[in-house]
N, C-alpha and C positions, 0 to 999 in steps of 0.2 A: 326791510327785507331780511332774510335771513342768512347766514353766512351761504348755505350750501348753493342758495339765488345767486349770489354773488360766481361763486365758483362756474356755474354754468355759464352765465352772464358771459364771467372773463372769457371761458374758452367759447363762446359761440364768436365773440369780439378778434378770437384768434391774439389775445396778448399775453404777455407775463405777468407771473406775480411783482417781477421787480416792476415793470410799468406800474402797472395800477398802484402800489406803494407810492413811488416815488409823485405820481401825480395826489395822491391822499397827503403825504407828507408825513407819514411812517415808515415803519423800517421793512423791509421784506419779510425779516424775521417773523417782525411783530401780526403782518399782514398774513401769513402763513396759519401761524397761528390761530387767528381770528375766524380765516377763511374754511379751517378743520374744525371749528367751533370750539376748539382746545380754550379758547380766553374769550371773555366777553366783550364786545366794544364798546366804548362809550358813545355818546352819544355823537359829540363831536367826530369822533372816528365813521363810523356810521354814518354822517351825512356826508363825509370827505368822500370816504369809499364809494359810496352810490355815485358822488360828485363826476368822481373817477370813471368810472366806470356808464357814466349818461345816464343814470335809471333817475326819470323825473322823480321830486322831493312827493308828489301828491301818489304817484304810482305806492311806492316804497311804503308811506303811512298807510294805504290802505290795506297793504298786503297783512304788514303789522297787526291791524287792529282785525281785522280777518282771522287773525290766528294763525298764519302759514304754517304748517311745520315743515320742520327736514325730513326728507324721506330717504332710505336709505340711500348711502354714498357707495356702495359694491361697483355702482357701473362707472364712476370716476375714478380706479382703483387706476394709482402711479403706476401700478407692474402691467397693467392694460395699454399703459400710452396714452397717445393724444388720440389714438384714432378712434378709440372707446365713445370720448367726447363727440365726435363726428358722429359716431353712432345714433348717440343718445338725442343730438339734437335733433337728428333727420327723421324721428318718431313723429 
């Protein structure tokens, strides 16, 4: 999956990034990062995160090889809030 899956993911889940970190076993920093697609994860990171976060291992590879892309992040915008998220899921 791709970072910005993740990020929905987390806020549909209603958790933090430090959660999902600390269940991955990286650092929030690093998971911030990741999750704004600023750094690439490795592999291992990548299956922790999904790990984390419940998204079956067979879901995740297909999305992959699918191709997903990210699509624009405008409607996740921090200065929007959380309730952006609430928005976008209820689509």
């Amino acid at each position: 999956m791709n970072q910005l899956s993740w990020r929905v993911r987390r806020a549909a889940l209603g958790i933090r990034q430090r959660d999902v970190a600390n269940r991955a076993g990286i650092s929030q920093a690093r998971f911030s990062l990741l999750e704004r697609g600023e750094a690439t994860p490795t592999e291992a990171e990548s299956d922790a995160v999904e790990k984390a976060l419940n998204i079956p291992a067979d879901v995740a590879k297909v999305l992959i090889a699918a191709g997903q892309k990210p699509r624009s992040n405008d409607h996740l915008s921090a200065k929007r809030g959380r309730r952006s998220h609430q928005c976008f899921l209820q689509r």
